[in-house]
py3Dmol code that shows the C-alpha trace and the ligand (Angstrom):
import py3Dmol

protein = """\
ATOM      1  CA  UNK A   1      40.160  -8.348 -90.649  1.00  0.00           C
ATOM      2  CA  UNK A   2      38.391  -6.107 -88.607  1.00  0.00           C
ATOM      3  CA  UNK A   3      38.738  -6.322 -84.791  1.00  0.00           C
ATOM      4  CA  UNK A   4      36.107  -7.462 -82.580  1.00  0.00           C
ATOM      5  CA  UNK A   5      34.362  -4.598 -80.921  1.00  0.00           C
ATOM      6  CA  UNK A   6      32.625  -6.923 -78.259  1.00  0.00           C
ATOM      7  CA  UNK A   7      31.075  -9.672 -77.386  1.00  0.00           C
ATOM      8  CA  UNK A   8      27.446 -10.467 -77.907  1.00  0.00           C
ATOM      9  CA  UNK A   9      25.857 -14.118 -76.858  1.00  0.00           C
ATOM     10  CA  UNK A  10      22.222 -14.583 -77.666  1.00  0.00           C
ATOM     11  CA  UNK A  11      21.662 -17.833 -75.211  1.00  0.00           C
ATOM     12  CA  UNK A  12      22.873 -17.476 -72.638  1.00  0.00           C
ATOM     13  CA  UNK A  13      22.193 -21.012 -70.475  1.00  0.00           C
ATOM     14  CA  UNK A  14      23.145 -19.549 -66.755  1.00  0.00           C
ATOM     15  CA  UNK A  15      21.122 -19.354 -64.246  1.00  0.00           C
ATOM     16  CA  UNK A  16      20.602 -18.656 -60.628  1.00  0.00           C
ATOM     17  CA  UNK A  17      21.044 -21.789 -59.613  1.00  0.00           C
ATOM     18  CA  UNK A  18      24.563 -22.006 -61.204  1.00  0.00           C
ATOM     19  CA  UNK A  19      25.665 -19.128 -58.728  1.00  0.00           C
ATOM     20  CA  UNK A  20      26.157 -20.758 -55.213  1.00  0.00           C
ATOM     21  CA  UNK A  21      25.361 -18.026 -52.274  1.00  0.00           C
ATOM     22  CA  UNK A  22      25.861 -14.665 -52.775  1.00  0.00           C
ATOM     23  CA  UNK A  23      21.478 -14.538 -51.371  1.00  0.00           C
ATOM     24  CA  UNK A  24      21.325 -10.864 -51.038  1.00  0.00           C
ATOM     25  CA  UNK A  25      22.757 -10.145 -54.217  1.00  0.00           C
ATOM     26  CA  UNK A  26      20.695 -12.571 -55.946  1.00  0.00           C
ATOM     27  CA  UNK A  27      17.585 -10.822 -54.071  1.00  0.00           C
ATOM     28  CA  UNK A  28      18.708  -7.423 -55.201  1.00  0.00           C
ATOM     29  CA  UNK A  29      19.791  -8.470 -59.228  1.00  0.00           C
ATOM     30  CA  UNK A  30      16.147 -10.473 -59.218  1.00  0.00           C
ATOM     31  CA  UNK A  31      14.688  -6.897 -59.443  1.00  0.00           C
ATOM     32  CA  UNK A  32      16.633  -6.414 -62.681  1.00  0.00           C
ATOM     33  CA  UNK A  33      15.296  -9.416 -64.120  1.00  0.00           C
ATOM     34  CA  UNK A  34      11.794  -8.377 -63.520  1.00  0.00           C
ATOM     35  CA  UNK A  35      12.483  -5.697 -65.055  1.00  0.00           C
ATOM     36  CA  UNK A  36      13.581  -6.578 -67.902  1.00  0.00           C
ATOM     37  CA  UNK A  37      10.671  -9.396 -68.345  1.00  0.00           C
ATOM     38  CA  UNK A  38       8.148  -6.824 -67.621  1.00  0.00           C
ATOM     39  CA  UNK A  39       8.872  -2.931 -67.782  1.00  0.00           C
ATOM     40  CA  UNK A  40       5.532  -2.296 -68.422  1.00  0.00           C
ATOM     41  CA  UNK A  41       4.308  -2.852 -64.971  1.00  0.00           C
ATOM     42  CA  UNK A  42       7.161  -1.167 -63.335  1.00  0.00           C
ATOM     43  CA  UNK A  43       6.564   1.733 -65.506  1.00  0.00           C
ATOM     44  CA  UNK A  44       2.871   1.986 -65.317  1.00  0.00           C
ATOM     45  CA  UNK A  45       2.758   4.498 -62.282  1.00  0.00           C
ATOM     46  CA  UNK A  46       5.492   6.908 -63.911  1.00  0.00           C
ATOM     47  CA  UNK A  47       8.984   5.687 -62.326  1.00  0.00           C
ATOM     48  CA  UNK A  48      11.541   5.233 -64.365  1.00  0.00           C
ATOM     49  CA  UNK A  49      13.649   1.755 -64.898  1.00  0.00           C
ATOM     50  CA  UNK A  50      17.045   2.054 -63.495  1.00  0.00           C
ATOM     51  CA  UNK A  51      19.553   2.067 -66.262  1.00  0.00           C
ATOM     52  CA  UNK A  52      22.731   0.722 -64.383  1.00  0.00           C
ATOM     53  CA  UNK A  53      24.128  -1.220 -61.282  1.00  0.00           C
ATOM     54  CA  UNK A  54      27.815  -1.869 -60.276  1.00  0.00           C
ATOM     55  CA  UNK A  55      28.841  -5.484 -59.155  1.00  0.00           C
ATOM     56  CA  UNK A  56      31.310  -4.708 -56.055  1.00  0.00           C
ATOM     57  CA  UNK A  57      33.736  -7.281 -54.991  1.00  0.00           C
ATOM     58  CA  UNK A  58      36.874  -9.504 -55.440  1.00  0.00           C
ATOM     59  CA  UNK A  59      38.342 -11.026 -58.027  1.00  0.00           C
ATOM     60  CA  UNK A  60      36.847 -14.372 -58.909  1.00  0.00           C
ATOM     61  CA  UNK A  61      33.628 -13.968 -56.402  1.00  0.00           C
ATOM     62  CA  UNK A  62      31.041 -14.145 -59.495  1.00  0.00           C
ATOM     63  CA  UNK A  63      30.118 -10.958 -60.517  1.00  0.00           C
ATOM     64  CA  UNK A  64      30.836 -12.107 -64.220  1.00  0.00           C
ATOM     65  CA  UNK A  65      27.997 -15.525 -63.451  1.00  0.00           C
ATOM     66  CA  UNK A  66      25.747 -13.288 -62.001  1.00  0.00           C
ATOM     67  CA  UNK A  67      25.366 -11.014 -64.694  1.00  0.00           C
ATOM     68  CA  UNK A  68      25.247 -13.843 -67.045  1.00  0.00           C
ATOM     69  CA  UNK A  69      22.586 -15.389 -65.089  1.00  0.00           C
ATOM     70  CA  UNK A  70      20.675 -12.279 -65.220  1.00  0.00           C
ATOM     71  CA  UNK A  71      20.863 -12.484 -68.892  1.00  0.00           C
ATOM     72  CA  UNK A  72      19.724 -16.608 -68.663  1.00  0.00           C
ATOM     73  CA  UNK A  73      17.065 -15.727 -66.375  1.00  0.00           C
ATOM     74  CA  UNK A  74      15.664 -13.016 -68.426  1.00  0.00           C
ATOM     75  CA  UNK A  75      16.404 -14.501 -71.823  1.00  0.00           C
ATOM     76  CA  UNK A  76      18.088 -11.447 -73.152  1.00  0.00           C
ATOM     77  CA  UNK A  77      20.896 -11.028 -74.952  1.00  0.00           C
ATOM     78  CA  UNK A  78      23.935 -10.188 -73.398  1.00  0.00           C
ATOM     79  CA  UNK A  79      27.189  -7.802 -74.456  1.00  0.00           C
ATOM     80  CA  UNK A  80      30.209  -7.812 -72.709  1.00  0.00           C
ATOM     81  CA  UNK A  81      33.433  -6.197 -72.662  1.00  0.00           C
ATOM     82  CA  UNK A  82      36.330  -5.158 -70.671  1.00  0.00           C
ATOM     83  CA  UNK A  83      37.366  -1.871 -69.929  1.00  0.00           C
ATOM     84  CA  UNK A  84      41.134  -3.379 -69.845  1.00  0.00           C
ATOM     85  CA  UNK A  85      40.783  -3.421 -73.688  1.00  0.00           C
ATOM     86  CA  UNK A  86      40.448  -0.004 -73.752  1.00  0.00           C
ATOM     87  CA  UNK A  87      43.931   0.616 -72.923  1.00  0.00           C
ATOM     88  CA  UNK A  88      46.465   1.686 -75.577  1.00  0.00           C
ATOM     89  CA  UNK A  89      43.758   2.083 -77.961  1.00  0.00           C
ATOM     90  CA  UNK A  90      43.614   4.477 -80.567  1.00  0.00           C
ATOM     91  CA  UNK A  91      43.111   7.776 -80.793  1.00  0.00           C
ATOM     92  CA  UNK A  92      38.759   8.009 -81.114  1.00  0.00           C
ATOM     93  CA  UNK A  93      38.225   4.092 -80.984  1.00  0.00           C
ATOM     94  CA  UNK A  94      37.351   4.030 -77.992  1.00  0.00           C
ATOM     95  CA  UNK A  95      34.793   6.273 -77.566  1.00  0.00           C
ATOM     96  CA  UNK A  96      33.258   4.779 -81.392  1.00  0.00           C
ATOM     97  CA  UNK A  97      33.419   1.296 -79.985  1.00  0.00           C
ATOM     98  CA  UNK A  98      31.178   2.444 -76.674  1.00  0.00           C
ATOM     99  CA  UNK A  99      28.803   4.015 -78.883  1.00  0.00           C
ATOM    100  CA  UNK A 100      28.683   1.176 -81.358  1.00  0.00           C
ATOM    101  CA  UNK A 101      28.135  -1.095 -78.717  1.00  0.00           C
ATOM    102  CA  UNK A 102      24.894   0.580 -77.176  1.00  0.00           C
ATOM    103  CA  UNK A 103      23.754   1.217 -80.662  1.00  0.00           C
ATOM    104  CA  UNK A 104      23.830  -2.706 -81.461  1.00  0.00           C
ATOM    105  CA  UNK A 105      22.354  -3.271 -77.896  1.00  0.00           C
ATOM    106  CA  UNK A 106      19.414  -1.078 -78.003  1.00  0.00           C
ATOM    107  CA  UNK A 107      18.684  -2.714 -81.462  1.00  0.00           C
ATOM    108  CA  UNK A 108      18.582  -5.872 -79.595  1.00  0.00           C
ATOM    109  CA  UNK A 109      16.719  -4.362 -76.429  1.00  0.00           C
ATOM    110  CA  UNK A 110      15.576  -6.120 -73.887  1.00  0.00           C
ATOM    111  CA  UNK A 111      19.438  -6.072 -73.066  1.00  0.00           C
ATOM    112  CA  UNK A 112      22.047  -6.552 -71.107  1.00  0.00           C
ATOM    113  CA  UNK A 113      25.534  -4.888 -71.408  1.00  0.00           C
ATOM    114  CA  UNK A 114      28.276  -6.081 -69.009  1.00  0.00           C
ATOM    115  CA  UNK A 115      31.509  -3.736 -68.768  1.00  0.00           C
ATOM    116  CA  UNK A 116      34.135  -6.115 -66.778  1.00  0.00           C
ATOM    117  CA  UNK A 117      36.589  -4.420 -65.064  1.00  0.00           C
ATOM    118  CA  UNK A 118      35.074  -0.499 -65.338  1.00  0.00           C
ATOM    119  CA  UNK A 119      37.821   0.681 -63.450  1.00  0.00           C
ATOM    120  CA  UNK A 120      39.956   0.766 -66.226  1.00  0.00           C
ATOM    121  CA  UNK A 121      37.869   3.060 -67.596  1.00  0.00           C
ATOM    122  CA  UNK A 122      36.071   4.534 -64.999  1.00  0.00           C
ATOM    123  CA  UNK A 123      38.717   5.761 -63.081  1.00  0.00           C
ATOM    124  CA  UNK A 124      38.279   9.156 -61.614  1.00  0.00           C
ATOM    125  CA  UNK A 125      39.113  11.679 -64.842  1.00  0.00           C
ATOM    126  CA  UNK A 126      41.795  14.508 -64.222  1.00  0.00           C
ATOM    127  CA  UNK A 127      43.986  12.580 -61.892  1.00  0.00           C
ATOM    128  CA  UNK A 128      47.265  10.616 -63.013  1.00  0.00           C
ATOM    129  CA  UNK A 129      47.118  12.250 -66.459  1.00  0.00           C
ATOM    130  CA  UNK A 130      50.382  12.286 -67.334  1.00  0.00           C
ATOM    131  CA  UNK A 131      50.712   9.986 -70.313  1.00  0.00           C
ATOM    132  CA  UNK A 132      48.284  10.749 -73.868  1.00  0.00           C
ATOM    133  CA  UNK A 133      46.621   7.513 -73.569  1.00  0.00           C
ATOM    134  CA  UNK A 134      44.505   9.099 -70.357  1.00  0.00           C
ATOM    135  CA  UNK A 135      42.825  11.590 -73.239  1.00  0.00           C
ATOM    136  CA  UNK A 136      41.575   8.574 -74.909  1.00  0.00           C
ATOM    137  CA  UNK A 137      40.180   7.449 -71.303  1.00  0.00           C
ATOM    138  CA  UNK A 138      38.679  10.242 -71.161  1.00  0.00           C
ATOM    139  CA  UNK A 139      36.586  10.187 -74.107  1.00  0.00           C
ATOM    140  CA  UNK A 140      35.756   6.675 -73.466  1.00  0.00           C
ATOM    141  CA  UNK A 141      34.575   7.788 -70.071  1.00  0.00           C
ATOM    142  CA  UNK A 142      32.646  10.657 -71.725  1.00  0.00           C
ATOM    143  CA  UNK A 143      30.773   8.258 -74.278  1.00  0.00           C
ATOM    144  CA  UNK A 144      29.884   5.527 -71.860  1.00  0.00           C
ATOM    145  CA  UNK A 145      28.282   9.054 -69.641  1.00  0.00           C
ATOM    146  CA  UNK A 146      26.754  10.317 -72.862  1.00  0.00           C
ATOM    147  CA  UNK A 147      25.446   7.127 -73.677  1.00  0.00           C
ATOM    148  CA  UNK A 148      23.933   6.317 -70.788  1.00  0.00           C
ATOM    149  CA  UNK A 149      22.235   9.527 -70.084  1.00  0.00           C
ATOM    150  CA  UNK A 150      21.235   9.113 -73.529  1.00  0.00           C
ATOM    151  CA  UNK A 151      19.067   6.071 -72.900  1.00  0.00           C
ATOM    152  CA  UNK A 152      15.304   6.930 -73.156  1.00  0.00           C
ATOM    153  CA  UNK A 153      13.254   5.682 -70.270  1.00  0.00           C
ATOM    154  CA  UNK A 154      11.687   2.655 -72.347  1.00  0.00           C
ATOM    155  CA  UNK A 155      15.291   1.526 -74.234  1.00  0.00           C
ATOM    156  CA  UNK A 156      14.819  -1.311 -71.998  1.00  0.00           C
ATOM    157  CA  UNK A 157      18.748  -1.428 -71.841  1.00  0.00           C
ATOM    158  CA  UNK A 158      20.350  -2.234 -68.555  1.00  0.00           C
ATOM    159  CA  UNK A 159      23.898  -1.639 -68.250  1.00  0.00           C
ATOM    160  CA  UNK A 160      26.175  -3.815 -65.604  1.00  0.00           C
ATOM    161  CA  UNK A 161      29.496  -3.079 -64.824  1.00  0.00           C
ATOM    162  CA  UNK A 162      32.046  -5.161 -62.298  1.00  0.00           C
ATOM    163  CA  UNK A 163      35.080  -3.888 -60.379  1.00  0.00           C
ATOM    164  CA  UNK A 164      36.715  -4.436 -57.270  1.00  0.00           C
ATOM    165  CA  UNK A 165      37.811  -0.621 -57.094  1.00  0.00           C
ATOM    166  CA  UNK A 166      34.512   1.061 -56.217  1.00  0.00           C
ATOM    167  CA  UNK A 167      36.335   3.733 -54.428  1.00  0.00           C
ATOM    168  CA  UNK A 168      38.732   4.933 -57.665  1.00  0.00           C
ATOM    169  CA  UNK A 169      35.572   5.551 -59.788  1.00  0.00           C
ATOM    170  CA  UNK A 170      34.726   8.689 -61.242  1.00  0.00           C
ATOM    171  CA  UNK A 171      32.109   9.945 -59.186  1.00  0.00           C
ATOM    172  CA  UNK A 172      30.011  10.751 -62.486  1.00  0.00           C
ATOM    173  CA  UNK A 173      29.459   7.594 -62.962  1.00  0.00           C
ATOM    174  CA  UNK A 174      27.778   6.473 -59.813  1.00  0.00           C
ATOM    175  CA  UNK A 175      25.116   9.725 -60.211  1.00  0.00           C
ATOM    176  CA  UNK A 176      21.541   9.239 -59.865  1.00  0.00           C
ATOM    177  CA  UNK A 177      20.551   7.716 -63.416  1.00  0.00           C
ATOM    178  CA  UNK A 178      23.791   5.742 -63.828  1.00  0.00           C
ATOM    179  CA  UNK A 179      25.723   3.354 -61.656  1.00  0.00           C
ATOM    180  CA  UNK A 180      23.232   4.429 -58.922  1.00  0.00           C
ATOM    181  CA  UNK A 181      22.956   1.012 -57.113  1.00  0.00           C
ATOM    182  CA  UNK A 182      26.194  -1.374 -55.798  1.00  0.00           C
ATOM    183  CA  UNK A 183      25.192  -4.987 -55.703  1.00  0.00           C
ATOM    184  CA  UNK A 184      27.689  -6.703 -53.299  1.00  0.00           C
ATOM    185  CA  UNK A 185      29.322  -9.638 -54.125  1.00  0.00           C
ATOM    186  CA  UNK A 186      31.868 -10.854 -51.595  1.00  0.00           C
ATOM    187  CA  UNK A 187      34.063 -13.882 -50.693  1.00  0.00           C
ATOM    188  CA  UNK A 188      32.114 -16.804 -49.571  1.00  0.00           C
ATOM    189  CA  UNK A 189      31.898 -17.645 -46.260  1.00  0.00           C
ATOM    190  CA  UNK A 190      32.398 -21.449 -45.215  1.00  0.00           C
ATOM    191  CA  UNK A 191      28.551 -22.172 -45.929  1.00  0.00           C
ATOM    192  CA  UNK A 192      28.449 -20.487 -48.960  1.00  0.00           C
ATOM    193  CA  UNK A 193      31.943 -22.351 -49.861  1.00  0.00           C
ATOM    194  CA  UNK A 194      30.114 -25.256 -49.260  1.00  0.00           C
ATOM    195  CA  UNK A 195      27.607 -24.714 -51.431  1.00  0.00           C
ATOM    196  CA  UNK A 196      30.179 -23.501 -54.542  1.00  0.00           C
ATOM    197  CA  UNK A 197      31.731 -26.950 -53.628  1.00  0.00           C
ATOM    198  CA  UNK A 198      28.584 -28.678 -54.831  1.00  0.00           C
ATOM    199  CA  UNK A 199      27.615 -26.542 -57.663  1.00  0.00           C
ATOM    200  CA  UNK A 200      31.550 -27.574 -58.581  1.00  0.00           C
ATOM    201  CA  UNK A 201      31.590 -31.350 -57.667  1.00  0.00           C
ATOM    202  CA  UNK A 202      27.977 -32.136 -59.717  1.00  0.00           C
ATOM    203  CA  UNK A 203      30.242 -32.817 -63.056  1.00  0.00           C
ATOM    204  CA  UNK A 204      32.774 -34.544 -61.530  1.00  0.00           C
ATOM    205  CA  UNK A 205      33.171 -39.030 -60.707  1.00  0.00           C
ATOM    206  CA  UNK A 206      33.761 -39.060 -56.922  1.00  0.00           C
ATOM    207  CA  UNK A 207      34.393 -40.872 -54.361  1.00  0.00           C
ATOM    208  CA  UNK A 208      31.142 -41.664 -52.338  1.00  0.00           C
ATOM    209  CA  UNK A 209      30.011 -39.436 -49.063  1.00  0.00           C
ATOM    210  CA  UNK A 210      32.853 -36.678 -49.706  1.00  0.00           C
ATOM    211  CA  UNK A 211      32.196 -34.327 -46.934  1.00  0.00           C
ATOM    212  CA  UNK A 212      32.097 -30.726 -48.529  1.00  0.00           C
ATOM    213  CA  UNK A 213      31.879 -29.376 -45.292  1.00  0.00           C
ATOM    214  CA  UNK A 214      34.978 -30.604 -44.624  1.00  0.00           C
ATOM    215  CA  UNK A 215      36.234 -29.914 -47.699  1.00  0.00           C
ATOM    216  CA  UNK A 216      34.716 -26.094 -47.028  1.00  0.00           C
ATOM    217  CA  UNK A 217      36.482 -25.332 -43.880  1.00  0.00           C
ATOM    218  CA  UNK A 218      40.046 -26.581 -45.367  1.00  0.00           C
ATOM    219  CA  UNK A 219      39.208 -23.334 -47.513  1.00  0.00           C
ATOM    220  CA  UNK A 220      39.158 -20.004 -46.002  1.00  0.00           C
ATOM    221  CA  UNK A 221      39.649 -17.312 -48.074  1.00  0.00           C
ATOM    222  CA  UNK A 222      39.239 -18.560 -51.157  1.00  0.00           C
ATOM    223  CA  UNK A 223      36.873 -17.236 -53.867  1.00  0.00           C
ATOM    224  CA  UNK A 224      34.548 -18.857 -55.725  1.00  0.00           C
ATOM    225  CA  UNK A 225      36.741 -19.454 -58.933  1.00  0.00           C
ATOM    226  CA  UNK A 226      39.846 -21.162 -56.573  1.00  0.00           C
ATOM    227  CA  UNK A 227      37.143 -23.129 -55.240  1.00  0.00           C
ATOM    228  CA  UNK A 228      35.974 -24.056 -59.304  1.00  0.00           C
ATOM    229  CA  UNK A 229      39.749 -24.608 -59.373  1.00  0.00           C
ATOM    230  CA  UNK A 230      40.237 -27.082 -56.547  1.00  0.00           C
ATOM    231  CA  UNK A 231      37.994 -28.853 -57.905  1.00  0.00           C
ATOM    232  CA  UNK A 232      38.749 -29.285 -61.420  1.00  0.00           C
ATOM    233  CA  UNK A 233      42.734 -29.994 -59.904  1.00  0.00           C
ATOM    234  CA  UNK A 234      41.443 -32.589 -57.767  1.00  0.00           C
ATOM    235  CA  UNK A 235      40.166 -34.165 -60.540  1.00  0.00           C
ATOM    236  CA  UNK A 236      43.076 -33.784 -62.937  1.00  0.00           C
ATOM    237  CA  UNK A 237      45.417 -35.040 -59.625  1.00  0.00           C
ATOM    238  CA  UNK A 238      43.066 -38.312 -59.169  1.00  0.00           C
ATOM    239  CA  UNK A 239      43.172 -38.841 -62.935  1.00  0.00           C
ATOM    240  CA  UNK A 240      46.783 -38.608 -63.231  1.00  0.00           C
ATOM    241  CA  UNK A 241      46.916 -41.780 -60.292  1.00  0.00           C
ATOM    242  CA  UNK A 242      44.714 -43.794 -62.073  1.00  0.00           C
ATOM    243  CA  UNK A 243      42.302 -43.617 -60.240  1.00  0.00           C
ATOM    244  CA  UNK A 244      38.283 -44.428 -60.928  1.00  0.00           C
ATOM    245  CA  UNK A 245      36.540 -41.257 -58.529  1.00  0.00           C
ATOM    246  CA  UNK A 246      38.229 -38.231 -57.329  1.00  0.00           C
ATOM    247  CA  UNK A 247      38.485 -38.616 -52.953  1.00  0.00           C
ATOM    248  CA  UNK A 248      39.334 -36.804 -50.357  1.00  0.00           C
ATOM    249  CA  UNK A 249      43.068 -36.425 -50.665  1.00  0.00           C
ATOM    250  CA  UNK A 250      42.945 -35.247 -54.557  1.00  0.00           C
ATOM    251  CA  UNK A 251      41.039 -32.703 -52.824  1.00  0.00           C
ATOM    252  CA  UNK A 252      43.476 -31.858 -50.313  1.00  0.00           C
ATOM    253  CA  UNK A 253      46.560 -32.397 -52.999  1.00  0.00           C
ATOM    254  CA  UNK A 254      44.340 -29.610 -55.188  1.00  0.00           C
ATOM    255  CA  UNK A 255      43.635 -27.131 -52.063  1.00  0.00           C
ATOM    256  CA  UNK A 256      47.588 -27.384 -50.982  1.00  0.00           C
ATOM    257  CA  UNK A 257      48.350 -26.534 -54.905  1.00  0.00           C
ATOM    258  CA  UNK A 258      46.024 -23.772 -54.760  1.00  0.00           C
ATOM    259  CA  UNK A 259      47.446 -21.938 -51.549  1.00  0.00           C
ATOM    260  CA  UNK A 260      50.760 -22.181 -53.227  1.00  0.00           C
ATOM    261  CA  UNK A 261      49.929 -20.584 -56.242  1.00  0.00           C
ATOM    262  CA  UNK A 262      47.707 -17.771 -54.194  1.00  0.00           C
ATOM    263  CA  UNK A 263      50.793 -17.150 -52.187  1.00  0.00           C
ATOM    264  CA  UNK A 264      52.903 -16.791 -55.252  1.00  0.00           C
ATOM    265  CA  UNK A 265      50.581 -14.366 -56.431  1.00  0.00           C
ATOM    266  CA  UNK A 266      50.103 -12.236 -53.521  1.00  0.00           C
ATOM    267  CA  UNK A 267      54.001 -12.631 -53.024  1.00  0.00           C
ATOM    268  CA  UNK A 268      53.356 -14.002 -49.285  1.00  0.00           C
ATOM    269  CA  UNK A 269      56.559 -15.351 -47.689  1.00  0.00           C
ATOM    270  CA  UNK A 270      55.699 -18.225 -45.023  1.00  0.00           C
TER     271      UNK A 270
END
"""
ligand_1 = """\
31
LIG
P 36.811 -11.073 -61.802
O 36.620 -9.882 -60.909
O 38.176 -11.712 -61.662
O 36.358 -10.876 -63.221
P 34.320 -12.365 -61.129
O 33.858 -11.893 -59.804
O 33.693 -11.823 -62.352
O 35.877 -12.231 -61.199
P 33.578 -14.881 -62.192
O 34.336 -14.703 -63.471
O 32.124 -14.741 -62.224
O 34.190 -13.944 -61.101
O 33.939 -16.295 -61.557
C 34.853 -17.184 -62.182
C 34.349 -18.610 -62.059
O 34.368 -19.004 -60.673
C 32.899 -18.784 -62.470
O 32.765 -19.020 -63.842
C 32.491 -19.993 -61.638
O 32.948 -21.186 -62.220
C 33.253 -19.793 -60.345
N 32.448 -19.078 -59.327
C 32.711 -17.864 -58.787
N 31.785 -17.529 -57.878
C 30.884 -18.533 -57.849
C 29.673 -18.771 -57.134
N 29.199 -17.891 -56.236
N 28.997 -19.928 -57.371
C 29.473 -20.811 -58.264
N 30.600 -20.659 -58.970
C 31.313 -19.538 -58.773
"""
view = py3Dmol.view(width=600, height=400)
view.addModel(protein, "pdb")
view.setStyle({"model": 0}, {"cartoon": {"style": "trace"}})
view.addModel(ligand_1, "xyz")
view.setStyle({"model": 1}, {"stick": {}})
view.zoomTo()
view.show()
């Protein structure tokens, strides 16, 4: 059978409200909504719709939910893929695949395309190029510029891209007419941790009066997914000893299984 080329999902059911903090980047990817919803106005006067922005941050911090709830809020379709898949790929697929995927898109337009992980492609061209599977970077690179550039001014076709590399990008991409804005989207502090721990705890059966505050402040550090994590754990620990609502020490159990599997990861010896 053919391989998938990407993803596309029609109804999308996220929302702002599903992504906890993260207020100025919300404020700033609001403007993309509205523009979407109504391009007319915002072209009326002569400007010209941006075509691009870059989500900037760690892993896990929601750059994937917020370009989903873009895509909710706006009702639009959304296509995603990962630059990671482009590696190792054949010889001209690449590039075929990029240009499929706008073609599909702009079919579809209003749209949203989401490239996950752009470093992978968007790495700065003519530097590590010692292996043949660079080339084929290349021309991936080339065809995401060509297509983008490409774009007429009422496509209606706004392209978002994540990566926690902003700095290894090929500087082509972040020209005037492409990637020309950064959205922000950093760890949580312990407010906004406390408000990803109640987004998180709506699904679950707890204990009554759990103090996510608390609960916040036993988590510095920690993203927005490990947070989805400790949560989902806590649950899974509480089931496990039979109990009827997930308390305060499932929590704690969860947050102390966490930290050892981010030390693991991060190789930190304590
Ligand atoms: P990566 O760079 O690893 O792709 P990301 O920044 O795209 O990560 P997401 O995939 O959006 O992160 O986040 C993973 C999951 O973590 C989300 O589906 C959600 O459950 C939870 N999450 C992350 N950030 C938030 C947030 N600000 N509010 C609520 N949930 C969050």
């Amino acid at each position: 059978s053919k391989a998938k080329l990407f993803d596309e999902k029609n109804d999308i059911k996220v929302s702002f409200k599903d992504v906890a903090g993260l207020e100025g980047a919300k404020e700033e990817i609001q403007e993309i909504v509205e523009f979407l919803k109504n391009p007319e106005k915002y072209t009326s006067l002569g400007g010209k719709i941006p075509k691009g922005a870059l989500l900037v941050g760690p892993p896990g911090t929601g750059k994937t939910l917020l370009a989903k709830a873009v895509a909710g809020e706006a009702k639009v379709p959304f296509f995603s893929l990962s630059g990671s898949d482009f590696v190792e790929m054949f010889v001209g697929v690449g590039a075929s695949r990029v240009r499929d995927l706008f073609k599909q898109a702009k079919e579809k337009s209003p749209a949203i395309i989401f490239i996950d992980e752009i470093d992978a492609v968007g790495r700065a061209r003519g530097k590590n190029n010692f292996s043949g599977s660079n080339d084929e970077r290349e021309n991936t690179l080339n065809q995401l510029l060509t297509e983008m550039d490409g774009f007429g001014t009422n496509s209606n076709v706004i392209v978002l891209a994540a990566t926690n590399r902003a700095d290894v990008l090929d500087k082509a991409l972040l020209r005037a007419g492409r990637f020309d804005r950064q959205i922000y989207v950093d760890l949580p502090d312990v407010r906004e941790r406390k408000e990803i721990f109640e987004v998180h705890l709506k699904p679950l059966k707890k204990q009554e009066g759990l103090d996510t505050e608390f609960l916040a402040k036993q988590t510095p550090g920690f993203s927005g997914a490990d947070i989805a994590n400790v949560c989902n754990e806590a649950a899974l620990i509480a089931a496990r000893n039979n109990k009827t609502a997930v308390d305060k020490q499932d929590f704690l159990d969860a947050v102390d299984r966490i930290v050892g599997g981010l030390e693991k990861k991060n190789k930190i010896v304590t």
